[in-house]
TIMIRO-772461 format. One record per residue: x, y, z of N, C-alpha, C in turn; residue in one letter. Coordinates in steps of 0.001 Angstrom, whole numbers. Each point is the difference from the previous one (the first is absolute). Layout:
<atoms>
> X, Y, Z, X, Y, Z, X, Y, Z, a $
...
</atoms>
This chain:
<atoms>
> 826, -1219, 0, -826, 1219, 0, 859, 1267, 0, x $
> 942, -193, 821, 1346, 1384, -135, 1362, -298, 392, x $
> 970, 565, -654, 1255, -539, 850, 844, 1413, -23, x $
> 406, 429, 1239, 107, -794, 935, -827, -377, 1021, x $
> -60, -1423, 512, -1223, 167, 918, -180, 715, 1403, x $
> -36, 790, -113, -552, 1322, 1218, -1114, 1149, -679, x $
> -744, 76, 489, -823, 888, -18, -365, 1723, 1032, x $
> -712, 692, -642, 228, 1300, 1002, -1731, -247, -61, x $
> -58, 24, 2014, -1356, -236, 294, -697, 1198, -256, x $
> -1347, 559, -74, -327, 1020, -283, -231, 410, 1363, x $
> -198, 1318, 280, -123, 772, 1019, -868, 1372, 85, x $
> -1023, 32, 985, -921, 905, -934, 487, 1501, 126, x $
> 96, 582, -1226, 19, 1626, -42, 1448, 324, -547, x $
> 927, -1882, -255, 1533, 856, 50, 83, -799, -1592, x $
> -383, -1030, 102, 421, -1134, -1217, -216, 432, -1637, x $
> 385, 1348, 99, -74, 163, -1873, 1140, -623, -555, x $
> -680, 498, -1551, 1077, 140, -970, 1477, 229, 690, x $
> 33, 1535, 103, 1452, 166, 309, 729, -1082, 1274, x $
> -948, -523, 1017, 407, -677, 1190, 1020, -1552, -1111, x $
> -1216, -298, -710, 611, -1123, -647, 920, 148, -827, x $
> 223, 1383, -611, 1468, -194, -955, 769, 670, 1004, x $
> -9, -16, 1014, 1606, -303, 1013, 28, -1276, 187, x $
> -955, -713, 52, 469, -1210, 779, 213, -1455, -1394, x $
> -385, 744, -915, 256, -1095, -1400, 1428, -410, 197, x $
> 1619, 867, 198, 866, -1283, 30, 63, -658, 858, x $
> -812, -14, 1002, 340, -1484, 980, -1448, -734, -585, x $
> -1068, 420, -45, -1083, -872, 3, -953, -630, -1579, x $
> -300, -878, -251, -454, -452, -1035, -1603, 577, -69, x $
> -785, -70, 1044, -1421, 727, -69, -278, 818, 1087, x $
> -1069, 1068, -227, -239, 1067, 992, -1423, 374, -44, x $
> -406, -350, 1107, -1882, 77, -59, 222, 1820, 746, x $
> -823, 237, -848, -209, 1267, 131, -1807, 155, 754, x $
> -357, 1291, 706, -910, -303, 493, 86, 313, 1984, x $
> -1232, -338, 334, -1041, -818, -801, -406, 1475, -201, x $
> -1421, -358, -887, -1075, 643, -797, -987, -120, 191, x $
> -698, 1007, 894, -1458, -282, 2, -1109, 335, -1298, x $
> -768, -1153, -287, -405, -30, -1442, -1457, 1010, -460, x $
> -913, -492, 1068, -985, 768, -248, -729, 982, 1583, x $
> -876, 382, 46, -341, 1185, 1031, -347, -719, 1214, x $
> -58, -984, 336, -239, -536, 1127, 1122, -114, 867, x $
> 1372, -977, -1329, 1643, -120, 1188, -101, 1558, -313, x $
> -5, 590, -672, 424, 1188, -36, -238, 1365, 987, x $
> -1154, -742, 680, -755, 1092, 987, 945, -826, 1100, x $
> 215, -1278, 206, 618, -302, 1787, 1587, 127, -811, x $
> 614, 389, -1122, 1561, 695, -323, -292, 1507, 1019, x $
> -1016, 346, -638, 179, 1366, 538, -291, 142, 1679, x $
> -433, -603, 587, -633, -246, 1485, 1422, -252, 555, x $
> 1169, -967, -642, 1570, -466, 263, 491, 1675, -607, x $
> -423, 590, -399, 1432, 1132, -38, -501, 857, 900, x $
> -1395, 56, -176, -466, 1010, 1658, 623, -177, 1485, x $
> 270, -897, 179, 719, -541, 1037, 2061, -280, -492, x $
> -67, 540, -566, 1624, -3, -133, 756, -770, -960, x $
> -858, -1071, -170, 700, -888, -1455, 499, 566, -1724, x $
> 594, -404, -703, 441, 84, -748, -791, -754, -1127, x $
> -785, 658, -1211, -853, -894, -707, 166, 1140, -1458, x $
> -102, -1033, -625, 24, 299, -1662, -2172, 437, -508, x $
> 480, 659, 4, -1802, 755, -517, -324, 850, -1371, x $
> 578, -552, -824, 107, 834, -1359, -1368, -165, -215, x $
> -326, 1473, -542, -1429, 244, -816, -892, -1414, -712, x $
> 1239, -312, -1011, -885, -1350, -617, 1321, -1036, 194, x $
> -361, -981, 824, 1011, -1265, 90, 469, -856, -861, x $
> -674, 249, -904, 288, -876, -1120, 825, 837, -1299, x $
> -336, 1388, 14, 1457, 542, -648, 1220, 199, 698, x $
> -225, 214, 1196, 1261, -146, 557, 643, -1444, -141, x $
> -522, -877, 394, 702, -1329, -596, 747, -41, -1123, x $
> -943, 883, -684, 941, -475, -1336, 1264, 935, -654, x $
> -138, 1046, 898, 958, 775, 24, 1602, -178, 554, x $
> -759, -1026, 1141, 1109, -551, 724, 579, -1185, -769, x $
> -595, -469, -505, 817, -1511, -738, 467, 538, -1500, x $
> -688, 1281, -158, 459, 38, -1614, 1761, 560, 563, x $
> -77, 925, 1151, 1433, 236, 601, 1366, -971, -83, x $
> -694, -1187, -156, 267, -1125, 789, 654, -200, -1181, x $
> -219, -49, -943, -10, -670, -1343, 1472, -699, -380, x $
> 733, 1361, -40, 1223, -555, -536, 1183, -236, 1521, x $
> -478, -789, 783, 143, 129, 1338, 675, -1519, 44, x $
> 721, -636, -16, 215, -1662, 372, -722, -747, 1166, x $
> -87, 824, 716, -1184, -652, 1334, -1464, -425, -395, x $
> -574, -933, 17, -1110, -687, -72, -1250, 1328, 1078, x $
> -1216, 492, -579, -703, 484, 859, -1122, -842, 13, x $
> -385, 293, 1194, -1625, -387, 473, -554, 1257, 164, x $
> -1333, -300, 554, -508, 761, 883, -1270, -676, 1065, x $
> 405, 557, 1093, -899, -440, 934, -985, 780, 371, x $
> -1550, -615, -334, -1106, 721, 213, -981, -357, 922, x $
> -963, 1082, 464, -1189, -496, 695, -1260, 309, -553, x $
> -1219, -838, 166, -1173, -64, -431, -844, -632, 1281, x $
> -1001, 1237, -325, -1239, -1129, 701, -1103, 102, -987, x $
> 450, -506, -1606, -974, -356, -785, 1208, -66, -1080, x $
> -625, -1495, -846, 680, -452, -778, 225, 284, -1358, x $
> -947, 1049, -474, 479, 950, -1386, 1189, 361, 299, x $
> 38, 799, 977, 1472, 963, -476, 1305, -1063, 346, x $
> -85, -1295, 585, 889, -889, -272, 161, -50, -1866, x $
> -855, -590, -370, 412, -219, -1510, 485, 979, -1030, x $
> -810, 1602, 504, 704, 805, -654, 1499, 281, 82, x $
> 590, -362, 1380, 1075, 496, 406, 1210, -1192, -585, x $
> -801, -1192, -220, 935, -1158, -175, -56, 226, -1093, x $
> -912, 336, -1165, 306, 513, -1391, 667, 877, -191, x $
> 651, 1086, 655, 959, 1043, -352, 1694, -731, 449, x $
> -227, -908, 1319, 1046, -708, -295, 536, -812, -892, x $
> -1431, -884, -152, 650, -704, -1542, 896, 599, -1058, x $
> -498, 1250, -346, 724, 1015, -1057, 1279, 319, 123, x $
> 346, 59, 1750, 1611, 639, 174, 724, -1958, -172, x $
> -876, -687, 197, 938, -1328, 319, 35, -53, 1520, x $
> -220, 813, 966, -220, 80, 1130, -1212, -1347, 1104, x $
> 631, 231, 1198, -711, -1177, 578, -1039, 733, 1213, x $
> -1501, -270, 369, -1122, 229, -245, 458, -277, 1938, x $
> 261, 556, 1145, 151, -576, 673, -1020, -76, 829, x $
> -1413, -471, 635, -1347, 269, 769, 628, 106, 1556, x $
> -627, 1171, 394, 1016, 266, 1654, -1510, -1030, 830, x $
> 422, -1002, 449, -819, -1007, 1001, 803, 170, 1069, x $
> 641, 904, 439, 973, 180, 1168, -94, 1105, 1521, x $
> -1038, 1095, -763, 572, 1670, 564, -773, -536, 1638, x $
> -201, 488, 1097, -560, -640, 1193, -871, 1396, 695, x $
> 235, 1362, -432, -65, 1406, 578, -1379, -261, 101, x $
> -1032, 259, 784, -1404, -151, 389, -395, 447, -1242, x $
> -50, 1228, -206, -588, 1066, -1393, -17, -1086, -1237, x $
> 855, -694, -424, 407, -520, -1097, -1624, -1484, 342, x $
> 644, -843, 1003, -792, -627, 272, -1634, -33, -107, x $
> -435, 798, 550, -1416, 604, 193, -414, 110, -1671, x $
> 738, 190, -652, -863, 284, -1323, 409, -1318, -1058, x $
> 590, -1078, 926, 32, -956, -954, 1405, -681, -956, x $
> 603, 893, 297, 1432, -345, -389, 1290, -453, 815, x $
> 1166, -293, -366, 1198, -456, 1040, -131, -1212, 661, x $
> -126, 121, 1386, -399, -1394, 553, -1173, -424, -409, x $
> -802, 663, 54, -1767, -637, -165, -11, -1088, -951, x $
> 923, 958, -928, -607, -589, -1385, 811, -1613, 185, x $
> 1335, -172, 479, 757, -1033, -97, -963, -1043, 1399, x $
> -719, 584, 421, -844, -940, 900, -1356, -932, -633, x $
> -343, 1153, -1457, -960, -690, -919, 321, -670, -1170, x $
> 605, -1432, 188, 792, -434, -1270, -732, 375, -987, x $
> -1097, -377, -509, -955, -144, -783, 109, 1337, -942, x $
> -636, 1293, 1148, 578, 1175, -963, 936, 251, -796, x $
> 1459, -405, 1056, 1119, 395, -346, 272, -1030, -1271, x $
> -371, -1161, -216, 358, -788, -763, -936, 493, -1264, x $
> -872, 606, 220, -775, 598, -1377, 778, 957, -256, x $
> 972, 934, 967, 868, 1292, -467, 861, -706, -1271, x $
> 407, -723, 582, 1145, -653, -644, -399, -307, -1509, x $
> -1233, -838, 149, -705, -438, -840, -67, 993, -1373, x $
> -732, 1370, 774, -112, 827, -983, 1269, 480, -577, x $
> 886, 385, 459, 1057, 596, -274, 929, -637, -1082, x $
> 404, -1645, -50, 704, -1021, -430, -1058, -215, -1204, x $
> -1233, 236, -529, -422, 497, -1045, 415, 836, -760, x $
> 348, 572, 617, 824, 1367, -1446, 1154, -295, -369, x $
> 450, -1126, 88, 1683, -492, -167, 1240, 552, 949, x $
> -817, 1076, 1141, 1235, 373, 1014, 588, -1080, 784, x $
> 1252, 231, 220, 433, -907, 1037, -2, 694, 1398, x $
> -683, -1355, 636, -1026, 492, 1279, 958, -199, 1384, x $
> 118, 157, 845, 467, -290, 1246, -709, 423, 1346, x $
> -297, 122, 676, -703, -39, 1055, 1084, -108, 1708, x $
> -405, 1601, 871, 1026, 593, 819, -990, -901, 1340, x $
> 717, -770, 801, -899, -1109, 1001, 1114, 625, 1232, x $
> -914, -251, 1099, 657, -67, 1465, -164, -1248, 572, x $
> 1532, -787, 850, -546, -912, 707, -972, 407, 1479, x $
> -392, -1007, 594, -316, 479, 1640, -1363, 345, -334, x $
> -854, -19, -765, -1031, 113, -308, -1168, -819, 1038, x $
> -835, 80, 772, -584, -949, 389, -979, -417, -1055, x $
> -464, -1305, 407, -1065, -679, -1261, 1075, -299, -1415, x $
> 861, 530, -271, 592, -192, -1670, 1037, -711, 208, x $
> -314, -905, -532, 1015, -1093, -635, 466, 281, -968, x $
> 1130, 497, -301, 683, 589, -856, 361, -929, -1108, x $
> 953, -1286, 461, 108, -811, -1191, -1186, -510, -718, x $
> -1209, -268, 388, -1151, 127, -367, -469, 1070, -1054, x $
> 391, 482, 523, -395, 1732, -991, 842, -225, -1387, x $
> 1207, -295, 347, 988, 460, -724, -334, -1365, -1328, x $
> -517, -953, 520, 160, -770, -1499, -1661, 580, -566, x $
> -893, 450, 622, -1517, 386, -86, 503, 1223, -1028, x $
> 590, 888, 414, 552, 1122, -992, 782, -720, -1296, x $
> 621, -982, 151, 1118, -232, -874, -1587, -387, -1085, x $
> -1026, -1036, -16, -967, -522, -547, -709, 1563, -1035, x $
> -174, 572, 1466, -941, 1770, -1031, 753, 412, -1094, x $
> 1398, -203, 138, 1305, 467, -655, 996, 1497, 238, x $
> -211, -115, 1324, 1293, 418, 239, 1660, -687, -515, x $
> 1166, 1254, 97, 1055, -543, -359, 788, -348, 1162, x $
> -150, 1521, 202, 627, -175, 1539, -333, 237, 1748, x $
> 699, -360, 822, -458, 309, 1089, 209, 706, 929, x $
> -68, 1334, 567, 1632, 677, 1096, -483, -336, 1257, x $
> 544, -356, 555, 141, -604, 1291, 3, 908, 1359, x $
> -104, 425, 439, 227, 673, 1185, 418, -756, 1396, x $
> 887, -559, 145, 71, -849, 904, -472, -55, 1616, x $
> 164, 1457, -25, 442, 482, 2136, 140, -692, 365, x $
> -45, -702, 908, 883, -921, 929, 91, -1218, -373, x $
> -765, -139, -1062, -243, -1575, -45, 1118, -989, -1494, x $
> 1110, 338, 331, 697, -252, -1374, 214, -1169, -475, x $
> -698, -863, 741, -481, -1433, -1121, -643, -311, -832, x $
> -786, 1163, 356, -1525, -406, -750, 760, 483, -1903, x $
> 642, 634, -182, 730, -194, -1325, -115, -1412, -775, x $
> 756, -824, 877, -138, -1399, -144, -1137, -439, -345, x $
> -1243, 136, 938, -1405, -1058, -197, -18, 816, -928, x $
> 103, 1213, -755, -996, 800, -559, 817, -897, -1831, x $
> 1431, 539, 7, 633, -672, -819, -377, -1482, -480, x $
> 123, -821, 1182, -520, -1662, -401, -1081, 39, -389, x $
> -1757, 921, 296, -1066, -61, -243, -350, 294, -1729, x $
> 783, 658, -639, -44, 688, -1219, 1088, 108, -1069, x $
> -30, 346, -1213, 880, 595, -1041, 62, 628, -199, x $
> -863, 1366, 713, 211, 1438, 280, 1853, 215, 219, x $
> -116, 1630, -702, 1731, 662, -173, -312, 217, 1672, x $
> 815, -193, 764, -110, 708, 1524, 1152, 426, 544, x $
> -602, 1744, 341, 762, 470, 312, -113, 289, 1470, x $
> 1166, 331, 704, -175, -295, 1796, 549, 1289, 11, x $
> -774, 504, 939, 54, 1447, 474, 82, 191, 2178, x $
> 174, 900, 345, 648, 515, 1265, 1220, -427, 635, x $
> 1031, 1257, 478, 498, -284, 577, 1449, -471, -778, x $
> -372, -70, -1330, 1251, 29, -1274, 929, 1120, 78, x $
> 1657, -497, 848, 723, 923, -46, 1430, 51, -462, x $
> 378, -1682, -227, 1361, -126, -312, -81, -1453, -171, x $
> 1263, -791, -362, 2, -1521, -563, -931, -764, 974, x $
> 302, 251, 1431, -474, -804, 663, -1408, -253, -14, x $
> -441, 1331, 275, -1969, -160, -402, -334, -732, -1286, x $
> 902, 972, -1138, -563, -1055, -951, -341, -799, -74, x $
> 1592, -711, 194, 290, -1514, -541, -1446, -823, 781, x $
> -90, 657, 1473, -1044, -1059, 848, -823, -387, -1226, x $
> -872, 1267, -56, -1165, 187, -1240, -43, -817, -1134, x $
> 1534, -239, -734, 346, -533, -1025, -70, -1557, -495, x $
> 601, -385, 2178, -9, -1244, 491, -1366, -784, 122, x $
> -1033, 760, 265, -1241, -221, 394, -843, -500, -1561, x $
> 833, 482, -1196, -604, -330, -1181, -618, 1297, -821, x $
> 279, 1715, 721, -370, 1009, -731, 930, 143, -1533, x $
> -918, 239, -980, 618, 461, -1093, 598, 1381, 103, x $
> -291, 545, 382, 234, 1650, 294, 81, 687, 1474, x $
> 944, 1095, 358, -268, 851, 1165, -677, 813, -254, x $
> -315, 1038, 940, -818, 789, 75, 983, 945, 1081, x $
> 288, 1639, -442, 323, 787, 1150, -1048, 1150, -145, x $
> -537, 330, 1131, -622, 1396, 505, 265, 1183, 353, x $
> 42, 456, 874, 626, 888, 1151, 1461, 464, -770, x $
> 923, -1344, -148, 1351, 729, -532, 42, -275, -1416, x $
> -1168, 382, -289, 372, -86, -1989, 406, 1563, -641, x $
> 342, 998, 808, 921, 909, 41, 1551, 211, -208, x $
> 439, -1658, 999, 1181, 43, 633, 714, -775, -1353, x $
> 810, 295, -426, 746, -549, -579, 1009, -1478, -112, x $
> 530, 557, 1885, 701, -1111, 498, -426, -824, -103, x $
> -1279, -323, 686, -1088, -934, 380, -343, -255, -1653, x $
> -519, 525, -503, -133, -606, -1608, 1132, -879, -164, x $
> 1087, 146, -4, 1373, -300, -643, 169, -1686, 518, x $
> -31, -142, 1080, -83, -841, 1272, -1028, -1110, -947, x $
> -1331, 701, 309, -989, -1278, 16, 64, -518, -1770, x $
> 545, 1400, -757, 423, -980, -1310, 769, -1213, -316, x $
> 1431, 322, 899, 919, -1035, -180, -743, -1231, 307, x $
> -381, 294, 1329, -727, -1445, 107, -578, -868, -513, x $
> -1042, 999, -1257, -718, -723, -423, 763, -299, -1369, x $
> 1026, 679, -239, 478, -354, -1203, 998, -1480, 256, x $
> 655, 186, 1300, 796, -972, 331, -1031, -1448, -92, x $
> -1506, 43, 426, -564, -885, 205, -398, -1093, -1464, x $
> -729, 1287, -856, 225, -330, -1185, 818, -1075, -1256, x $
> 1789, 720, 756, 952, -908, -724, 142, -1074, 344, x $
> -960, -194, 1016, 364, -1772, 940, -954, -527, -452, x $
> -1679, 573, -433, -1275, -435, -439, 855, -911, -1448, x $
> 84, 934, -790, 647, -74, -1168, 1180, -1105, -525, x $
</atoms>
């Protein structure tokens, strides 16, 4: 899906264009985002910046998308973008403008902030397979390549469960969110043929490799997808890991 395998997690309010062409020579893809799609995430985006958060709120979300990936263009880094919906049109519209850049369609089943929740998106949605597996559904119709942003620690969700249930709707890939629980890589990996990428807490060989060990195709960094060092670091790793795959 990208090489090298590391990815730049998205982060809300910072993850553009420009965020990702700093971080293209260490990283192979960069979810940009997230994006709230239509007026509902878009009313609890704005409820998160009233209170101090950092959120992307362009007039129309869907030209900005495409503004951002057309940026992207002659860029070597692989883009996504990670979006929210609490209604499944503006999934397909949004996965059709990715299709166009070659870009990957990423559905945020992750965000946890009450606001987000309440209207149906982030956790909620990753609590309603069914929906979420119609997101997918719709989206992997337009020929985008789909991936889907998951948290472990979920109560009720069985994740490896999910993860081959998504792989069926047609998702490609999966991002992982681990928090504490960094096995679950493993069940999630053995459960599916989903691309999976393992996310938190990615800071240097050692995190990686765990991640790598566990059966992730890909890292995931957040917080320090700024840092260079830390880019530099979790590349080798994965490049070192690679030449041994190979």
């Amino acid at each position: 899906m990208f090489e090298p395998r590391l990815a730049l997690a998205s982060l809300s309010g910072e993850s553009d264009a420009d965020w990702a062409r700093a971080g293209a020579p260490h990283a192979g893809a960069a979810f940009l985002g997230g994006i709230a799609l239509e007026e509902r995430s878009r009313a609890a985006a704005r409820e998160l910046v009233a209170r101090g958060r950092e959120e992307f709120l362009p007039p129309a979300p869907l030209a900005f998308v495409d503004r951002q990936l057309t940026a992207l263009e002659d860029s070597p880094i692989r883009a996504g973008i990670n979006v929210r919906s609490a209604a499944e049109g503006p999934i397909r519209a949004a996965a059709a403008v990715c299709r166009r850049h070659g870009a990957i369609l990423e559905v945020n089943a992750h965000c946890r902030q009450p606001e987000l929740c309440a209207v149906g998106c982030g956790e909620t949605l990753l609590r309603d397979g069914p929906r979420l597996c119609s997101y997918v559904r719709t989206a992997a119709e337009t020929g985008a390549t789909v991936s889907v942003k998951v948290r472990a620690e979920v109560a009720g969700v069985d994740l490896p469960e999910l993860a081959a249930t998504l792989e069926s709707a047609g998702a490609d890939a999966i991002h992982v969110d681990a928090m504490d629980s960094e096995p679950v890589i493993a069940d999630v990996a053995d459960a599916c043929e989903l691309f999976v990428i393992a996310n938190n807490g990615v800071r240097d060989a050692r995190t990686a490799g765990e991640y790598l060990d566990y059966g992730a195709d890909a890292v995931s960094v957040g917080r320090p997808s700024d840092d260079p060092a830390v880019l530099r670091r979790v590349r080798r790793a994965t490049e070192r890991r690679s030449s041994v795959d190979t």
